[in-house]
N, C-alpha and C positions, 0 to 999 in steps of 0.2 A: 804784737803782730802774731796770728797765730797761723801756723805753716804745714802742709802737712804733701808728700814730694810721692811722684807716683813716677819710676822710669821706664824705660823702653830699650829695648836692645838696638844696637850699632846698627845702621840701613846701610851703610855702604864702607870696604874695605878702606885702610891706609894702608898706601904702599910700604914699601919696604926702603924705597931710597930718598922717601919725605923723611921716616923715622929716622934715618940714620943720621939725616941732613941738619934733624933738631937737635939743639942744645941741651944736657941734660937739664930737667927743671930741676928748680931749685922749691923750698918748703914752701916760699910765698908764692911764688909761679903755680902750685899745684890749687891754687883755690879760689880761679874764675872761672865764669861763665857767662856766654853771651845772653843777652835777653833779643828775643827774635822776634815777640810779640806778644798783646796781653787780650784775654778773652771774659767773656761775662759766665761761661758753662763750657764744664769740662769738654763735651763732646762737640764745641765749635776749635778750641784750642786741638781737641785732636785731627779734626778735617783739614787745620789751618797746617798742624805738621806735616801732612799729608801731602798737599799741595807745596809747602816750601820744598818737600824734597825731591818731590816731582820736579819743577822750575830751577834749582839750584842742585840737581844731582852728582854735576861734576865737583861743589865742595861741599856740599854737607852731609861730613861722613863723621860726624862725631853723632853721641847720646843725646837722647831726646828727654828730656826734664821737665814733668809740668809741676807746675807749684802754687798749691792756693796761696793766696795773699790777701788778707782782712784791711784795706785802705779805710778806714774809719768811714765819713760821710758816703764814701765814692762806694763801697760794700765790698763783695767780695769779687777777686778776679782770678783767672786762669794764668799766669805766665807758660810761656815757652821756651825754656834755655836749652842751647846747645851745650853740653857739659864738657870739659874735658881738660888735658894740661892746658897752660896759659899761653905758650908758644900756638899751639894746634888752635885754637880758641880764639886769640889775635888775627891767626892769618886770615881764620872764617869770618870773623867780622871785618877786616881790612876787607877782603874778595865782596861781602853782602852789601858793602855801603857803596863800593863802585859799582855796584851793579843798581841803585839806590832802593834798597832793600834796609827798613830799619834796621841797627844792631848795636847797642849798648851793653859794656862788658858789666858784669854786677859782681861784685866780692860770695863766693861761695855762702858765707858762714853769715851775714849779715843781709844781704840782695841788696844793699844799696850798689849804686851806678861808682867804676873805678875812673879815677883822672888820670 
């Protein structure tokens, strides 16, 4: 699989009484990330950022991630992960799925999907 990751600065603050609220992470906790959507060209996965953060401005305040990804038959595709510790990263995806907004957490280091 070959990968190559292009990031974006924070869109919107974390407060100060979210961070104190979370647990510190731990070494395995520091290395997920949500998958929020996948794209055929770069410059539709960055319009599609655009628009999630528009619609979902009050949680999505973590980094924006895009990531080519080589799927053999299927070619090549754009992801969109929201990056960040695994605590901050959980709650954005808990908050995206109620609102039903895709969001599967994927392992940093490998991009498969976490159980």
């Amino acid at each position: 699989m070959s990968l190559q990751a292009h990031r974006y600065k924070m869109i919107a603050p974390i407060t100060a009484a979210l961070l104190l609220s979370l647990p510190a992470p731990t070494q395995a906790e520091d290395q997920v990330m949500a998958h929020l959507a996948s794209f055929r060209s770069q410059a539709a996965a960055e319009r599609s950022w655009h628009v999630l953060t528009d619609q979902y401005s009050s949680i999505l305040y973590t980094e924006a991630r895009l990531q080519v990804v080589q799927l053999g038959a299927k070619g090549q595709w754009w992801r969109i992960y929201a990056d960040g510790d695994q605590t901050i990263v959980r709650m954005l995806c808990d908050s995206m799925k109620r609102r039903k907004q895709y969001c599967v957490l994927h392992d940093r280091d490998n991009l498969q999907p976490v159980r």
